[in-house]
C-alpha positions as CSV (number, residue, x, y, z in Angstrom):
1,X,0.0,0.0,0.0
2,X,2.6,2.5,0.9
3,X,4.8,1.8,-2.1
4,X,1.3,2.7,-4.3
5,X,0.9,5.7,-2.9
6,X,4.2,6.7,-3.2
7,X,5.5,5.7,-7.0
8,X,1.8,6.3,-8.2
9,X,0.1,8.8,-6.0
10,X,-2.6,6.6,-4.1
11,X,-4.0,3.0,-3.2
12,X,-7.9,2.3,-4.3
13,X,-8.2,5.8,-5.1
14,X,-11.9,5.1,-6.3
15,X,-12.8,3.2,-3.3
16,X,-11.0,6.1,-1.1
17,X,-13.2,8.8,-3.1
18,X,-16.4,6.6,-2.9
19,X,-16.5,6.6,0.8
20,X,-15.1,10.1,1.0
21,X,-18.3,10.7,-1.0
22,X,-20.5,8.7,1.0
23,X,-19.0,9.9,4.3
24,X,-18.9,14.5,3.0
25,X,-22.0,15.1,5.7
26,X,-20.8,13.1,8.3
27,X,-21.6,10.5,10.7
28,X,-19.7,6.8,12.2
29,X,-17.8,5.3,9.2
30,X,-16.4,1.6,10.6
31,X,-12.9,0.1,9.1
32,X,-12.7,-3.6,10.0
33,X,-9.2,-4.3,9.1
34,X,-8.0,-0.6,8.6
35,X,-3.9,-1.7,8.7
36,X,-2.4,1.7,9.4
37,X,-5.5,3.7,8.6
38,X,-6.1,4.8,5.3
39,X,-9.3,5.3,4.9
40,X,-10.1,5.9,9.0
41,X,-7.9,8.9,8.7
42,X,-8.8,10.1,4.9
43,X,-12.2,10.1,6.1
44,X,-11.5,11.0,10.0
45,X,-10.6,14.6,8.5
46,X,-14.1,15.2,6.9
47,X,-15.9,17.4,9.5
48,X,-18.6,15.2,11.9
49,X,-17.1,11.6,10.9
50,X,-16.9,9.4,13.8
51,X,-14.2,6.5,12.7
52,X,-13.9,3.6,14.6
53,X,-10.9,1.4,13.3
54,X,-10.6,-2.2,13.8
55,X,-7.4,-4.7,13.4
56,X,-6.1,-7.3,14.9
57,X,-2.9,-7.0,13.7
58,X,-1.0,-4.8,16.5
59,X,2.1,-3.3,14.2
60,X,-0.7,-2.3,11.7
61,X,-2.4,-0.4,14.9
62,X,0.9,1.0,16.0
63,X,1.4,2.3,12.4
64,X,-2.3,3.7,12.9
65,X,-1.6,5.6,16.0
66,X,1.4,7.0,14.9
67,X,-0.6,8.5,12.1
68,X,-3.1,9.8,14.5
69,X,-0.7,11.4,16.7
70,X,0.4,13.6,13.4
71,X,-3.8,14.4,12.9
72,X,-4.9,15.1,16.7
73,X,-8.2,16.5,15.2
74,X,-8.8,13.1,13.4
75,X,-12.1,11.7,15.8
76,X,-11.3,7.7,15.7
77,X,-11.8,5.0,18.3
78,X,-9.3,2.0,17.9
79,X,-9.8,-1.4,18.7
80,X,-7.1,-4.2,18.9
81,X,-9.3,-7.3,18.1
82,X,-10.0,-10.3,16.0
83,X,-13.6,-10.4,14.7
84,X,-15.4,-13.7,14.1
85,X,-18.3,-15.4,14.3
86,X,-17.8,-16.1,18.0
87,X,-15.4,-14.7,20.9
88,X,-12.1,-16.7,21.0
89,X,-8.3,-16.7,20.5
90,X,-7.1,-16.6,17.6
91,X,-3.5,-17.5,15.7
92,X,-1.9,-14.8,13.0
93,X,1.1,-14.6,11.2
94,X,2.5,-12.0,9.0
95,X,4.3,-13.6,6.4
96,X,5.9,-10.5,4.9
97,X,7.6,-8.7,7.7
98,X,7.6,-5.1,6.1
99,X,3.8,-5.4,4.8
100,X,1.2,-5.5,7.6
101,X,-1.4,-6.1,5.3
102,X,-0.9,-9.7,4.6
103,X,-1.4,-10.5,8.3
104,X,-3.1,-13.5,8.1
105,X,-5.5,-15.5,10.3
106,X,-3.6,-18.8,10.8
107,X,-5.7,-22.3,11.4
108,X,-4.6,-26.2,11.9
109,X,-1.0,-26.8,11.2
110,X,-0.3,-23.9,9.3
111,X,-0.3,-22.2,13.4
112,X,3.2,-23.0,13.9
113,X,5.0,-20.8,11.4
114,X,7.6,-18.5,12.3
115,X,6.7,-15.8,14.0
116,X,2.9,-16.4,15.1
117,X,0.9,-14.6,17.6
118,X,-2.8,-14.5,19.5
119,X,-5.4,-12.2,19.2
120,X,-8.3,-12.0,21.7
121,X,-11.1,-12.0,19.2
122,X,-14.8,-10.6,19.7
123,X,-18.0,-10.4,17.8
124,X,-18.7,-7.4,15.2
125,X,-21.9,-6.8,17.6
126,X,-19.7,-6.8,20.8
127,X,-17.8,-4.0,19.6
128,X,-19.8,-2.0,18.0
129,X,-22.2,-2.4,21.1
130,X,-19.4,-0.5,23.2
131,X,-17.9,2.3,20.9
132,X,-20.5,3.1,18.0
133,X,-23.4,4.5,17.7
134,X,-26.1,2.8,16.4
135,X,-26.2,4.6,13.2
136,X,-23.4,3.4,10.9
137,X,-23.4,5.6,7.8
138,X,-20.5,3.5,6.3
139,X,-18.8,-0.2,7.1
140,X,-15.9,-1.3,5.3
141,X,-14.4,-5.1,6.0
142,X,-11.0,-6.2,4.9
143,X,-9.6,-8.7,6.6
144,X,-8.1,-11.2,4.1
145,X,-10.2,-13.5,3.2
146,X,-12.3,-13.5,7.1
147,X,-14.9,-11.4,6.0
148,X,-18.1,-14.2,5.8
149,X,-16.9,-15.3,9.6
150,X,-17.2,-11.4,10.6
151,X,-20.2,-10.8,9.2
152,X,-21.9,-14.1,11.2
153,X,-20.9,-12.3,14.3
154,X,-23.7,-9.6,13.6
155,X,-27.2,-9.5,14.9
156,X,-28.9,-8.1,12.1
157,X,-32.1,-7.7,14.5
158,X,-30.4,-6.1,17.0
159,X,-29.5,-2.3,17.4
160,X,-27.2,-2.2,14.5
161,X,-29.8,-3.9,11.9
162,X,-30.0,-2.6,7.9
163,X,-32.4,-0.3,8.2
164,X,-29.9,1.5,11.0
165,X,-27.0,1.3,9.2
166,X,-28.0,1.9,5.7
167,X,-29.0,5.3,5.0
């Protein structure tokens, strides 16, 4: 990602400008896998944008906060967590030391590569529960391949359902 935007000036630059779109009035935009936070801080500097970034990768969150110290006015909640289906541990590994974002969830005999390490996971309801409001104007999940396993972790009937969300 940083060697995109470097040699060619931006990384998903549609996507970026989509939500950037999306997000120009405001409101809680949610980055499931944000990495060092691209989008959370692109969008975090649109006036009344609530970001809460989520990754369970802790380099990619200590890339994050360093970002955020350079934007103090940047409004966004971090969480260190795996999200699943279920609360549990879980195993990662990141296979390319100098790329955080192929940080991978690791299962069965694959968990004893090199360098692995656990994650307290959570539910996507659990945490959004404690630091979002209902009201999610935007929700973007990357998280390598994960993303079903997240999803079943959400009570659609619940606070957070489509009808809150979607707007």
């Amino acid at each position: 990602i940083g060697r995109a935007i470097t040699f060619g000036g931006g990384y998903e630059p549609k996507s970026l400008a989509r939500a950037a779109l999306i997000m120009n009035r405001g409101g809680t935009f949610v980055d499931v896998g944000c990495n060092f936070g691209l989008y959370a801080v692109t969008l975090g500097c649109l006036p009344n944008v609530h970001c809460v970034a989520i990754d369970a990768s802790y380099n990619a969150l200590a890339r994050l906060h360093n970002n955020l110290m350079l934007n103090p006015t940047i409004s966004v909640k971090t969480v260190s967590c795996a999200l699943s289906r279920q609360a549990d541990l879980h195993c990662f590994d990141t296979p390319v030391r100098a790329n955080s974002g192929t940080t991978r969830l690791l299962e069965g005999e694959t968990m004893h590569h090199n360098h692995p390490f656990w994650v307290a996971g959570s539910t996507l309801q659990q945490v959004l529960q404690r630091v979002a409001k209902p009201c999610i104007k935007l929700l973007k999940i990357d998280v390598e391949g994960h993303e079903m396993p997240v999803f079943e972790g959400f009570d659609w009937h619940g606070d957070f359902r489509p009808e809150n969300i979607i707007r």
